[in-house]
C-alpha positions in Angstrom: -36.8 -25.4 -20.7 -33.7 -23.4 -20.6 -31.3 -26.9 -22.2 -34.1 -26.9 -25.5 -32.9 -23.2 -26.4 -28.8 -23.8 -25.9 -28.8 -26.3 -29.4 -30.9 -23.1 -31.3 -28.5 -20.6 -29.4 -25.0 -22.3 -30.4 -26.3 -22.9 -34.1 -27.0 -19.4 -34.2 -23.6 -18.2 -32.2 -21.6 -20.7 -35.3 -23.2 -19.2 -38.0 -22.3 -15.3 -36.9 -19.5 -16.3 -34.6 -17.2 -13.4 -35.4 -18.9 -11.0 -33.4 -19.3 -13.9 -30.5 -15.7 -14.8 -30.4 -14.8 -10.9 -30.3 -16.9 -10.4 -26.9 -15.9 -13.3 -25.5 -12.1 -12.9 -25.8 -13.1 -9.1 -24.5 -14.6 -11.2 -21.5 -11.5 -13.2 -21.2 -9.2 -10.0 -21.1 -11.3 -7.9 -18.9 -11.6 -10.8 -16.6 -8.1 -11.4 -16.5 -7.0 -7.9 -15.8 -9.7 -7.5 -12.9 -8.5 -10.2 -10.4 -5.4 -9.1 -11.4 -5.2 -5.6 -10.8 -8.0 -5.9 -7.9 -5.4 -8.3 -6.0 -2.0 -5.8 -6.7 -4.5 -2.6 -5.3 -5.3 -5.2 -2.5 -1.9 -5.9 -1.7 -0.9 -2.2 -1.7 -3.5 -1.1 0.1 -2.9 -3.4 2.7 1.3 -2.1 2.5 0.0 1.7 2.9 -2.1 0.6 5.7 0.7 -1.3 8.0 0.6 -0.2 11.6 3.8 1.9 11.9 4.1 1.8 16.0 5.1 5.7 15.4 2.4 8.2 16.6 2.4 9.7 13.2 -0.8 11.9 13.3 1.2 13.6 16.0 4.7 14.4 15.4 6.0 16.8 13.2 9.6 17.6 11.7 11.4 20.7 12.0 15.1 20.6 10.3 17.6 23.5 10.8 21.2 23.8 9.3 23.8 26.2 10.7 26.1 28.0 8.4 28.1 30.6 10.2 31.7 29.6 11.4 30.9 30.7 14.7 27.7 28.8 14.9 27.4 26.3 17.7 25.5 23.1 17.5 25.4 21.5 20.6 24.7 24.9 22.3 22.0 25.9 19.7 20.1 22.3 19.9 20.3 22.5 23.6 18.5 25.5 23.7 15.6 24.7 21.4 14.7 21.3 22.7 14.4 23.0 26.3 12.1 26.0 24.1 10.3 23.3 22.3 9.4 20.9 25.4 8.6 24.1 27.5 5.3 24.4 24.7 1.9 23.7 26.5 1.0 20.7 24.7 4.2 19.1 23.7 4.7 15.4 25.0 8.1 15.4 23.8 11.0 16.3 21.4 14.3 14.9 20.7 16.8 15.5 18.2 17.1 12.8 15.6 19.8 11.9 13.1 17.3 10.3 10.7 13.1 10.7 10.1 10.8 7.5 10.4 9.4 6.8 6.8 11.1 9.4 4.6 12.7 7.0 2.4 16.4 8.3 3.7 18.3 7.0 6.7 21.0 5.0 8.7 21.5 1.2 8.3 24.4 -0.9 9.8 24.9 -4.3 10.7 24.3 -6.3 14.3 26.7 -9.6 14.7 26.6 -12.4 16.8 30.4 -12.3 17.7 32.6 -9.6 17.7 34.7 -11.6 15.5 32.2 -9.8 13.2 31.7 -13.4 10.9 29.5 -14.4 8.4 26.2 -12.1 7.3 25.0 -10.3 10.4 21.4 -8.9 10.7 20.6 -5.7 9.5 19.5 -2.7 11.7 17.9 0.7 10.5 19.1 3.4 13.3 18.4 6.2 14.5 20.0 8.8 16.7 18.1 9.8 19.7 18.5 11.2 23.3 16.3 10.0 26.3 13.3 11.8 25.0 13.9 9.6 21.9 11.1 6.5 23.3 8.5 9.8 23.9 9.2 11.8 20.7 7.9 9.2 18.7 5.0 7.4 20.7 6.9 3.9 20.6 6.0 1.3 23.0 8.4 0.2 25.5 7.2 -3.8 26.3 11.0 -4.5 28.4 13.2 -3.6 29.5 14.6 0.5 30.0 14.5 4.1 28.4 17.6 5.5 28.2 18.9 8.0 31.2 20.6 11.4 30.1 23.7 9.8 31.7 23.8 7.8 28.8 23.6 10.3 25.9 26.6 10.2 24.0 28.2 13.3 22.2 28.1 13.3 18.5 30.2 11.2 16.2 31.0 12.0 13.2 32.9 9.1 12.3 30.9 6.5 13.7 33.5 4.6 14.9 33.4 5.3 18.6 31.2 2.6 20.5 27.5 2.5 21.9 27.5 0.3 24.5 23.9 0.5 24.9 20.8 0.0 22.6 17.0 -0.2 22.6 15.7 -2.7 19.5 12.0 -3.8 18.3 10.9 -7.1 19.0 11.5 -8.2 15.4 14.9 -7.0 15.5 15.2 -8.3 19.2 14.2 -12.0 17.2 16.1 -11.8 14.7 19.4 -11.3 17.2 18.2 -13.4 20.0 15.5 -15.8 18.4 12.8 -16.1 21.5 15.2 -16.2 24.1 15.0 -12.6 25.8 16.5 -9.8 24.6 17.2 -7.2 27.3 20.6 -7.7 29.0 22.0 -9.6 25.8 25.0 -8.4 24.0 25.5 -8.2 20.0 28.5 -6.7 18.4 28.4 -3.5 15.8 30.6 -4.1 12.4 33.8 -2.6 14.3 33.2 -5.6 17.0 32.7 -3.7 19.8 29.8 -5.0 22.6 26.6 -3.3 22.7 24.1 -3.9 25.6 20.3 -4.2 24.7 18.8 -2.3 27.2 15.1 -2.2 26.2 12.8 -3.3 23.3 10.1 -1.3 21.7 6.6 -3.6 20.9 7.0 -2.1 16.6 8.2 0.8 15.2 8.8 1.1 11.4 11.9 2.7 10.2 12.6 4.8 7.2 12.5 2.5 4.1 9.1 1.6 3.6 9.7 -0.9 0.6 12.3 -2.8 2.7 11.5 -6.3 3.8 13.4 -5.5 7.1 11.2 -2.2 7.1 10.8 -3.3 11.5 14.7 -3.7 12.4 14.9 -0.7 14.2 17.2 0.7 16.8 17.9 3.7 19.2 21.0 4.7 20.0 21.8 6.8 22.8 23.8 9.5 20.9 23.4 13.1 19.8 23.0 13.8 15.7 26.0 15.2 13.9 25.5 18.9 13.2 25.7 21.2 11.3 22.3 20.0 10.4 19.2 19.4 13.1 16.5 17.5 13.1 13.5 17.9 15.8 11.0 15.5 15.8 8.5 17.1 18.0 5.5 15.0 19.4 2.2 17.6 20.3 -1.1 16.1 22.4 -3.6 15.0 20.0 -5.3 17.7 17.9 -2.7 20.2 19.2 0.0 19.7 16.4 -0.5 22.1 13.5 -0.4 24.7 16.1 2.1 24.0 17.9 3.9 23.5 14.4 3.3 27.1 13.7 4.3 28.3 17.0 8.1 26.1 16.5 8.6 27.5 12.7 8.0 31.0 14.1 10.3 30.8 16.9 13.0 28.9 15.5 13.3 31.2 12.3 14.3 33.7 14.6 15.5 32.4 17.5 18.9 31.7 16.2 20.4 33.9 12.7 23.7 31.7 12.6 21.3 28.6 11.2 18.9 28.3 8.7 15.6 26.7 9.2 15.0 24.4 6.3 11.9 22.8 6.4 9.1 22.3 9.0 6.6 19.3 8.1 4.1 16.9 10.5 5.2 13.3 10.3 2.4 12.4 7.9 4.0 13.9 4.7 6.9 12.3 4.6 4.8 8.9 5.0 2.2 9.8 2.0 5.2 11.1 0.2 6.8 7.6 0.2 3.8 5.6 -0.2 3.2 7.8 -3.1 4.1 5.2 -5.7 2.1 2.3 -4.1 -1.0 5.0 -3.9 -0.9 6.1 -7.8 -0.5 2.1 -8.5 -3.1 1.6 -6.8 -5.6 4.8 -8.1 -3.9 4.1 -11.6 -5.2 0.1 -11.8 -8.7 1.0 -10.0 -9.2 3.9 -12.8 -8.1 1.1 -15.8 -10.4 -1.4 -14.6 -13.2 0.5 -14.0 -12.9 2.2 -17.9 -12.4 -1.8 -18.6 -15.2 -3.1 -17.1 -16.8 -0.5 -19.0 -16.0 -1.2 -22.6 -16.6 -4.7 -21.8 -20.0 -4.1 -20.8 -20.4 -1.9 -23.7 -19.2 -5.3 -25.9 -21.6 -7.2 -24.8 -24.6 -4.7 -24.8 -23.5 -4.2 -28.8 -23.3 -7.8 -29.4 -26.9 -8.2 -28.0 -28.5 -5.4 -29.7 -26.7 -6.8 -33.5 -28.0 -9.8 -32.6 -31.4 -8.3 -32.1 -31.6 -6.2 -34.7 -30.7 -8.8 -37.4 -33.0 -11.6 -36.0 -36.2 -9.5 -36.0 -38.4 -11.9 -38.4 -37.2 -14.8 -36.6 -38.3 -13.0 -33.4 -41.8 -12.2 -34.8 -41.7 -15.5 -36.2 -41.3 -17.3 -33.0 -43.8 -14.4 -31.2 -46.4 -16.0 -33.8 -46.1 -19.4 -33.2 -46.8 -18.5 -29.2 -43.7 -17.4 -28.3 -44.6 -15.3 -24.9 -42.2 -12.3 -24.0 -40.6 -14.3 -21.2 -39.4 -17.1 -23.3 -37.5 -14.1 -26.0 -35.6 -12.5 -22.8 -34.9 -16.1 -21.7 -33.3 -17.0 -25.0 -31.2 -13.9 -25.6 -30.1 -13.8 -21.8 -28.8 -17.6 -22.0 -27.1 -16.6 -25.5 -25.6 -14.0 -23.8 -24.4 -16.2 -20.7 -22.8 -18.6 -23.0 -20.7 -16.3 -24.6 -19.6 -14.5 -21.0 -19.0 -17.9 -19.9 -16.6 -18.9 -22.5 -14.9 -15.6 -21.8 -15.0 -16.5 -18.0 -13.6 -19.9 -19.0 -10.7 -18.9 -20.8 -10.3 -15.3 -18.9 -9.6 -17.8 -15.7 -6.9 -19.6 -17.4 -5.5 -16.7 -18.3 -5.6 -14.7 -14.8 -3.6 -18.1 -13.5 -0.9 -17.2 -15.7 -0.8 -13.5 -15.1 -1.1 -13.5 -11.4 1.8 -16.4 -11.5 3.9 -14.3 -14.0 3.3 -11.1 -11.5 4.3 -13.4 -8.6 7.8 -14.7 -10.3 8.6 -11.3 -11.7 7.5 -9.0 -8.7 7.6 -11.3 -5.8 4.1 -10.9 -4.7 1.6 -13.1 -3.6 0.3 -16.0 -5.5 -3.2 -15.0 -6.5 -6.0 -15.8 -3.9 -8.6 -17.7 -5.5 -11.5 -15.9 -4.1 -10.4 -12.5 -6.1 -10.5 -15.4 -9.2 -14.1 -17.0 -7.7 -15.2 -12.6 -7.2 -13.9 -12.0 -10.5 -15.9 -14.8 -12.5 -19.1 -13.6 -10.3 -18.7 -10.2 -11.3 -18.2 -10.4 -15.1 -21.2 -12.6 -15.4 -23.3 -10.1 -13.6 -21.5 -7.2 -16.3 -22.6 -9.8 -19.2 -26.5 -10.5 -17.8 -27.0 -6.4 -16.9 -25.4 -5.5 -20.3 -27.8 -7.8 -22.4 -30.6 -7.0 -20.5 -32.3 -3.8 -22.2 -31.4 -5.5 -25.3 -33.2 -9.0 -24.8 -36.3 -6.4 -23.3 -36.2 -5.0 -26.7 -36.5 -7.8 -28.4 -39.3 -9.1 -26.5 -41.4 -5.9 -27.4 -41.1 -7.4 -31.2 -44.6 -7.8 -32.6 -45.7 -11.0 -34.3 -47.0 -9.6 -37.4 -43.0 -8.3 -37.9 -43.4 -12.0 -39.5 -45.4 -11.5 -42.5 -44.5 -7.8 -42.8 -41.0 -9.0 -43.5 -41.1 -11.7 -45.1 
C-alpha cells in the first residue's frame, strides 16, 4: 500500500522541491553535528570521569609562604604536620612540593643507563615524606613505603641524588616493561642510580591533558620552602571540618608565614577539567537548540505542504480516501525527505568525525553514535510531521467542490 503513494509523493516533492531540499539539507546538518558532538561530550565525559587512584573527596590543600627573614621552614612545617596529624579524624598529612591535578607541577626524566642516552621516559614527581603513600590514599601493590630514615632534606637545586623511589605500575612498565619493578635501578638526567623501592596500583599526577597523565613518582625528600604545601587526608565525611579547624589554626599558629590558600582536593580537579566540562555543556546546549530548529523545519515543511494541498486532500477524502490513508501519505512524504537528509547527513558525519580525528587526535567515530544518530533524526522527522498529517486528515471532502 505504502510503494503506490511514494510515485504521487516524489511527483509532488519535484514540483515544490525548494522547500524539500531546504529540510532535508537541515536534516543532513543536524544529523551531522549530533553524532558529532554527542561522540566529543562522550569522549570528555569519559576523560572527567578517569579513576584518579587519589582519594580526592578526602584530602584537602592548605599552602603557606613564610616572609620574615627570621622565619624558619623546616622548624615551622615540622610543627604543623605533628598539629595537623594530632586532629581526631586525620588519616594523614605530608608536605608536598607539588598538588595532584592542579595543572602545575614537577616533571623530569627516568633513563635506562646512567650514560643518560637517547629519549628517556618521562616522570611527573612529587615531593613527599613517609606519610606521602597515606596523605593521598594511593595503593601500594609491591614493594615498600618509605621509612623517615629515608627523608631527605630539601634541595633547592635538584641536583643532589635520590637513591630511592616509589613509581605507578604504568610508570614501573614503561621503565621495566613486565619484568618486576621493585629492586630495579633507573638513572635521573644527572645519571645518578635510583632504587625503586615500591609501586603504587594508579595515581594521576598533575597534568590532566597529558598522555603520560599516570607516570608518577614519590620521592623521599622534603619541599623547598619558603612556600608549604599540606595535603591533608581527613576520614570520610570529616574533611570540611577538619579544613576549617587547619585554616583557623595555621593563620595563627605561626605570624612569620602567610597562609595563602586552603582548598579540598576536588577544586583543583573541577578547576582543570573546566575546559572539557564547558565543551562538553557547550555542545549538549547547541545540539539540543539544533535538534530543535530542525524539528521545527520539518513541522513547517509539513504544515505548507498541508495547507496548500487542501482540495487535493478533499479531493482524495471524496473519492474514499479514509483518514488513515492521508496521515499515511504525509508521514511517508515526510520520511523520504528525512531520509535523504539522513543519507547525505551520514556521509557528511564520516567526514567530520575523520577531520575531528586528524586535527584533534581523537577517536575515529564509533559507528553506533552514526547508527543512534540516523535512529534519532528519523524519530525528530516522523514526531515533527505528525500533528500536521493529523490535520490534514481532519479535511472534509466537500473542501472539493467548495474550492474548486
Amino acid at each position: 500500500m505504502i510503494s503506490h503513494d511514494i510515485r504521487p509523493i516524489l511527483s509532488a516533492l519535484l514540483r515544490n522541491r525548494t522547500g524539500a531540499v531546504l529540510v532535508a539539507l537541515q536534516v543532513a546538518i543536524a544529523l551531522a553535528v549530533l553524532v558529532n558532538a554527542v561522540y566529543v561530550v562522550k569522549q570528555r565525559v569519559d576523560k572527567i570521569g578517569r579513576p584518579t587512584g587519589v582519594d580526592v573527596e578526602n584530602i584537602f590543600v592548605a599552602i603557606s609562604a613564610g616572609f620574615a627573614t627570621d622565619y624558619n621552614h623546616a622548624a615551622t612545617t615540622r610543627a604543623d604536620l605533628a598539629w595537623l596529624r594530632r586532629l581526631p579524624g586525620v588519616r594523614a598529612a605530608t608536605l608536598s612540593s607539588n598538588i595532584p591535578l592542579s595543572g602545575g607541577g614537577s616533571a623530569t626524566t627516568l633513563f635506562q643507563t646512567p650514560e643518560v642516552k637517547g629519549e628517556g621516559t618521562f616522570m611527573n614527581y612529587f615531593d613527599v615524606d613517609e606519610s606521602g603513600v597515606d596523605a593521598l590514599g594511593v595503593r601500594l601493590v609491591a614493594g615498600r613505603n618509605f621509612r623517615a630514615d629515608e627523608i631527605l632534606p630539601e634541595d633547592p637545586t635538584g641536583s643532589k641524588p635520590v637513591p630511592n623511589i616509589i613509581v605507578t605500575k604504568p610508570l614501573a612498565k614503561a621503565l621495566f616493561g613486565t619484568e618486576d619493578a621493585v629492586g630495579k635501578v633507573t638513572y635521573d638526567a644527572l645519571g645518578h642510580p635510583v632504587s625503586v623501592i615500591g609501586v603504587i596500583e594508579h595515581m594521576q599526577g598533575s597534568w590532566v591533558d597529558s598522555d603520560k597523565l599516570d607516570h608518577v613518582g614519590l620521592l623521599p625528600r622534603r619541599a623547598v620552602g619558603p612556600n608549604a604545601t599540606y595535603l591533608v587526608r581527613a576520614v570520610p565525611g570529616q574533611r570540611d571540618a577538619i579544613l576549617k579547624l587547619a585554616e583557623e589554626h595555621l593563620s595563627t599558629s605561626d605570624l612569620r608565614r602567610v597562609l595563602r590558600i586552603v582548598r579540598p582536593l576536588d577544586y583543583y580537579r573541577d578547576r582543570s577539567y573546566q575546559a572539557d566540562r564547558n565543551i562538553a555543556i557547550f555542545l549538549v546546549t547547541v545540539t539540543a537548540l539544533l535538534g530543535c530548529v530542525t524539528a521545527l523545519g520539518i513541522f513547517a515543511l509539513a504544515t505548507f505542504n498541508v495547507n496548500v494541498r487542501t482540495r487535493q486532500i478533499g479531493t482524495r477524502r471524496a473519492v474514499g480516501a479514509r483518514k488513515a490513508d492521508i496521515v499515511r501519505y504525509f508521514m511517508v512524504e515526510n520520511w523520504l525527505v528525512t531520509t535523504a537528509g539522513v543519507v547525505l547527513g551520514a556521509a557528511l558525519a564520516l567526514g567530520v568525525g575523520y577531520a575531528l580525528s586528524r586535527a584533534y587526535e581523537l577517536p575515529r567515530l564509533d559507528l553506533y553514535y552514526l547508527i543512534g544518530g540516523v535512529l534519532v533524526l528519523w524519530a525528530i522527522g516522523q514526531v515533527a510531521a505528525w500533528q500536521p498529517s493529523k490535520r490534514a486528515a481532519k479535511v472534509s471532502p466537500s473542501v472539493a467542490t467548495r474550492t474548486v
